[in-house]
N, C-alpha and C positions, 0 to 999 in steps of 0.2 A: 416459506423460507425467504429470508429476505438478504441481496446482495449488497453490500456497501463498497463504492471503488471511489479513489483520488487519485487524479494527472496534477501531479505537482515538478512545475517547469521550476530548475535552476540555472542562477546562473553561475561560478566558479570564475570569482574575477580573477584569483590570483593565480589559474592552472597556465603553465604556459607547455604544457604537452598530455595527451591521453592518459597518459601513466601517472601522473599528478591531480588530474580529474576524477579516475577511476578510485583512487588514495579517499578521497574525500567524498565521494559517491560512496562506495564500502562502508567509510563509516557512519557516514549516516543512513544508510540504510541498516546497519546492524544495533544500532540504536535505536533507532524505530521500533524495530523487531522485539529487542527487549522490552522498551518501556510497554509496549503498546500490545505485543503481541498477534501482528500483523502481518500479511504475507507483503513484501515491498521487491521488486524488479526495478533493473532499467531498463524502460523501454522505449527509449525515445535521445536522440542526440550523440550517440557513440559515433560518430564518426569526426563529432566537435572537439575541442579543447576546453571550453569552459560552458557550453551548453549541458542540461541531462534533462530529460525527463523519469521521472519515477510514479512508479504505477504501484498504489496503495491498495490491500481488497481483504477486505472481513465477510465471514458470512453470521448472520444472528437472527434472532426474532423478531426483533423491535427496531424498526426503521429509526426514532428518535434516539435510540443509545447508540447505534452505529453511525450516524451522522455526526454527533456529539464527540466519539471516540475519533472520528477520522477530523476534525476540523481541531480537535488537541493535537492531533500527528502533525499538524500542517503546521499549526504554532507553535509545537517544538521545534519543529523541523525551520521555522522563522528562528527560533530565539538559540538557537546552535550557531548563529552566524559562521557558517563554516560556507555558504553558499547563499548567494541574494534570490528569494521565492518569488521568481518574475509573476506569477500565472498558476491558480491553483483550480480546478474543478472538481466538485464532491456529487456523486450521481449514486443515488439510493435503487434499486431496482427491486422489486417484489417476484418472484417466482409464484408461478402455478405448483403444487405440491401436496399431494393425500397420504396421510399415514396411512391408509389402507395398505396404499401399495406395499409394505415394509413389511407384510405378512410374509413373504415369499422369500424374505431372507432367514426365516423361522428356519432351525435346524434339529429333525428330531433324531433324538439318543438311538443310538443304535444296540439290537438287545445283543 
């Protein structure tokens, strides 16, 4: 199993209070979600006015298409200019994982 995650720092030059932040945080992260079909949080900056960080995360097989997918998130998320992309990191992480195990969710018919 392989995890794909992005910390993609914004900055919100034109917020001049939380609630105008959050306006435009929302929407791109629900855009995201659509295009991309992504799980996206904020995790990071809530207590700013024109700061955020947002926390990108796929899970897949293929370390190369989830890298591929999360670096199109980030350049949409650039070409939305609804927020300036200070600072972006994309961290691929490989899990340990046996289909073996997945025997034990087997569930037999009951007569």
């Amino acid at each position: 199993m392989i995890v794909g995650v992005a910390a993609v720092e914004l900055h919100v030059h034109a917020s001049q209070s939380l609630k105008a932040k959050r306006g435009v945080v929302r929407s791109i992260s629900q855009r995201v979600r659509n295009r991309f079909n992504l799980s996206v949080s904020e995790v990071g900056g809530q207590g700013s006015w024109q700061v955020a960080v947002l926390g990108i995360a796929a899970v897949g097989s293929e370390a190369a298409v989830l890298r591929r997918v999360l670096e199109r998130a980030v350049a949409f998320i650039e070409d939305l200019h609804l927020a300036e992309v200070t600072h972006a990191d994309i961290e691929i992480i490989a899990l340990p994982y046996e289909e073996a195990g997945l025997g034990a969710l087997d569930v037999e018919p009951e007569d």
